[in-house]
N, C-alpha and C positions, 0 to 999 in steps of 0.2 A: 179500762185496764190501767192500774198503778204501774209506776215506772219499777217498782220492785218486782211486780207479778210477769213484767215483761221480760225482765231481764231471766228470772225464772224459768220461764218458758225456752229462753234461747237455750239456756243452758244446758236444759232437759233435750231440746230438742237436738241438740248438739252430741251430747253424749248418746241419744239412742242413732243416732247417726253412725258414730263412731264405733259402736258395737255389733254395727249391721257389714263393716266393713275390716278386712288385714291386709289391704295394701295401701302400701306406703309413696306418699307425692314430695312429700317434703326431706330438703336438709337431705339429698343426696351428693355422692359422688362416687360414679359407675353402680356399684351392687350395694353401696355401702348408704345407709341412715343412719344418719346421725342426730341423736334425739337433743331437744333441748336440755341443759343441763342447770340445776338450780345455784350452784356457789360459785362455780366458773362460770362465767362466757362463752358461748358457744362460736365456730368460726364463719357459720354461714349466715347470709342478709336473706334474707324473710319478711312474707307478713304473719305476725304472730299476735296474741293476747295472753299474757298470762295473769289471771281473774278468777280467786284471789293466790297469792305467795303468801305463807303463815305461818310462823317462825315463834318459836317460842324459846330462850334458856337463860338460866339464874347466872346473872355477872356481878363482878366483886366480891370481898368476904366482911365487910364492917362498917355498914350493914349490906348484905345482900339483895341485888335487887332484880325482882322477876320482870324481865325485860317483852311483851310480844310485838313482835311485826309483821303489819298486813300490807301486802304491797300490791302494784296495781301496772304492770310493763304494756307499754305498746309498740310494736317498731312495723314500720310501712316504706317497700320498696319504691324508690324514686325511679330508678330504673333498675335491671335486672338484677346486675351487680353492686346498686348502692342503698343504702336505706340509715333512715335515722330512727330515733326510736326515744320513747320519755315515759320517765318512772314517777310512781309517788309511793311514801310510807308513811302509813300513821301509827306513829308509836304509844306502848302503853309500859309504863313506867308504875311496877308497885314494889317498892322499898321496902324493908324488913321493918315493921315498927314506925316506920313515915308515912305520906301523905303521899297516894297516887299523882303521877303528872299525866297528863296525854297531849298529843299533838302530832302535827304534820312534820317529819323530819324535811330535810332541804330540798326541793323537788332535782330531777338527777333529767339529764339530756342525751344523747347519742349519735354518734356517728358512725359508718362500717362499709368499706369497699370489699370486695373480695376478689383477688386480681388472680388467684390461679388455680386451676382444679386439673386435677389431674384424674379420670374416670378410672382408667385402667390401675392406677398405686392410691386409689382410693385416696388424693388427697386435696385439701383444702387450705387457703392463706388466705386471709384477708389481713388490712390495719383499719383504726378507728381510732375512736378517741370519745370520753368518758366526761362528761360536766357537769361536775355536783354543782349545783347556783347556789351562793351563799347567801345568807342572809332572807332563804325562800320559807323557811322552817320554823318551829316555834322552841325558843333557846332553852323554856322548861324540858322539854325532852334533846336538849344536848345538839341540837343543829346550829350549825356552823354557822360565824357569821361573814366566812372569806369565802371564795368558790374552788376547788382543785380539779383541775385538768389531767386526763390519764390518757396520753396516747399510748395504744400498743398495737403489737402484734399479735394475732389469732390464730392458731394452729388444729389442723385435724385431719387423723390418718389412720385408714383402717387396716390392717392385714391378711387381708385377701388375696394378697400374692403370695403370699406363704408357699412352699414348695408340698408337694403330696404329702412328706413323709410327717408334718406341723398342722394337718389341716385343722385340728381342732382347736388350735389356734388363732386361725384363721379372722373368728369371728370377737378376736379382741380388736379396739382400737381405742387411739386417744386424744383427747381433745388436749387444748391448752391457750394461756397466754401471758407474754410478759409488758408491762408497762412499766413507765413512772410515771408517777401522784405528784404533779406540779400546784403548789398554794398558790394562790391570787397575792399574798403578801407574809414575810416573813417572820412576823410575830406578832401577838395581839396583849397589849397594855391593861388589865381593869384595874380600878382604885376601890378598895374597900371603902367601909364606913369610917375608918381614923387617917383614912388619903394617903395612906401605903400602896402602891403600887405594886402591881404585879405580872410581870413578861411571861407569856408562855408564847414559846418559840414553836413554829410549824415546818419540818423537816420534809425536804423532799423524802416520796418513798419508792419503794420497788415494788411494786404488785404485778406475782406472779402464781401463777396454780395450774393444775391440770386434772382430768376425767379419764380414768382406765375404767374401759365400759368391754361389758363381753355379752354380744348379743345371741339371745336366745333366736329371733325372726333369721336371723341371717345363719346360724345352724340349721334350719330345720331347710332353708331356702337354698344354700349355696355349699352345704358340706355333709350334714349325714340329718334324715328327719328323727325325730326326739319321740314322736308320736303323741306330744301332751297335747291334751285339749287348751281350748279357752279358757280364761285367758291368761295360761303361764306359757304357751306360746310366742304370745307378744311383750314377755320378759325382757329388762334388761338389766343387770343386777349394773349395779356403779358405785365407784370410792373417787371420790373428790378429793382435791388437797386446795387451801383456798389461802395464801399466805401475805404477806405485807410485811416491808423489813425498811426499818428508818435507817436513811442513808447519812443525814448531817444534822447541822445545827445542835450539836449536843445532843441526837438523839440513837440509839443504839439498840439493836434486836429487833426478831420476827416473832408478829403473832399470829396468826389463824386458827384454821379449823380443818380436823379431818372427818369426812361427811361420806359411810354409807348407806347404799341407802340402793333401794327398785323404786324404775324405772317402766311401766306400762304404756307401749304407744299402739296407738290405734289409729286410723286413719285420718282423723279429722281434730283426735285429742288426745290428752297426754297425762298423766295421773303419774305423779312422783312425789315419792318423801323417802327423808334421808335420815341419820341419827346428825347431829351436831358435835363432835368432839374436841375442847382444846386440843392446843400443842403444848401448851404450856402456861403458867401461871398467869403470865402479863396475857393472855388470851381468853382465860375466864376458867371456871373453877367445877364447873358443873359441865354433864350433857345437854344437849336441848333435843331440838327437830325442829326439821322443813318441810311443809309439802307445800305441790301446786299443781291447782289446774291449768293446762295451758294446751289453747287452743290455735290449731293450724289454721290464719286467714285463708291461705292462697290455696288452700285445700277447700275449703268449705265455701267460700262466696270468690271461686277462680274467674270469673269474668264479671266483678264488680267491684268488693273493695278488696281482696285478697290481691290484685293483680297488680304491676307495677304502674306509677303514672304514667312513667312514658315508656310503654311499652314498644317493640319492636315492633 
């Protein structure tokens, strides 16, 4: 069996897993699930896969260039409450009228405690911290050669205490997180071909966003049932806001993306895509899209590699 036919295989056998099953193990707090979310950060430690993330939209205007990214997240409980986690992206770069690049962008690292859960107010906190490795990437597809550090804070809180007379409310909640984007070094020097030099300075940033998600599982489970079958039952419609705002060094204004987009979970996996939409100019010009597969370890293999190392 080829390592492609194998991987195949899990895949399939993962999702007919996950179609045989509507209960939920993961990314709780009391009644509440909380699904993984593709633009933001989500605030619970997991073991998770997300294989593949596949992002496609046209940035700049002169010349335009059709930008895709395929991305590949791993994160693994060290113990119940902690876990690290490592990304890679391989970007594809086709410019309007130029010459395709491709390449591995800068491989990315992870850290994530989660110090308070509250069952009954459905809610969740963790901190962590975010490590693009510099100089891990290939500089043709734009990867950095310093590294930025992003601690923050993780937030997520459902509304299921809502009073009787809201309960249709009930089944919104929202995730969130605020950081700053710390550079390894405060400006990078290159010297053209006539030994002119050139300073582009790297500004600490503010990276913050949040997920208003209204679940369809947690209506049908905890507030009035809907009657729909599979699988718009295991809906969760979501609007993302995913932002970054230069703080210094000369550098000024926020760019992101506002991202909706469904959300399908299933027991064991998780099918989501979103639309891509700037905020604004300095953000890109065009819509895109996200999707991804992403798979629950600690659901699927709970007593082998889904579980934490040191478990209790």
């Amino acid at each position: 069996m080829t390592r492609i036919s194998a991987i195949a295989r899990l895949l399939g056998a993962a999702l007919l897993a996950a179609a045989a099953g509507d209960a939920f193990a993961h990314g709780f707090a009391g009644k509440r699930f909380f699904p993984a979310t593709l633009a933001t950060d989500d605030p619970f430690v997991a073991d998770e896969l997300s294989l593949p993330t596949v992002s496609r939209r046209k940035t700049g205007d002169d010349p335009a260039t059709l930008e895709t990214d395929t991305s590949v997240d791993f994160t693994k409980r060290i113990t119940a409450n902690l876990g690290v986690g490592l990304s890679s992206t391989y970007v594809s770069l086709k410019p309007d009228g130029g010459e395709p690049q491709r390449g591995f962008d800068n491989f990315a690292a992870n850290v994530k405690y989660q110090f308070y859960k509250n069952e009954e107010r459905e809610t969740i906190l963790s901190v962590g911290a975010d490590w693009d490795i510099g100089n891990t990437g290939a500089k043709r597809v734009g990867a950095e050669s310093f590294s930025t550090i992003t601690p923050a804070l993780f937030f997520g809180k459902g509304f299921g205490d809502l009073p009787d007379d809201w309960k249709f409310l009930r089944p919104i909640a929202i995730t969130g997180l605020v950081g700053v984007g710390i550079p390894s070094r405060s400006s990078t020097t290159t010297t053209n071909d006539e030994g002119d030099a050139d300073v582009e300075r790297h500004p600490h940033t503010l990276a913050w966003g949040f997920a208003l998600q209204y679940s369809i599982p947690y209506l049908n489970a905890n507030v009035q049932g809907t009657g729909w079958s599979e699988p718009f039952n295991q809906l969760i419609p979501v609007i993302e806001f995913a932002m970054t705002t230069a703080l210094d060094r000369g550098a000024s204004g926020t760019t992101g993306t506002v991202n909706p987009g469904l959300i399908w979970a299933g027991r064991y996996v998780q099918l989501s895509a979103e639309a891509v939409i700037p905020v604004n100019r300095k953000s890109g010009s065009q819509v895109g899209w996200v999707a991804q597969l992403h798979f629950f370890l600690d659901d699927l293999f709970p007593t082998t590699i889904g579980r934490p190392i040191f478990a209790n």
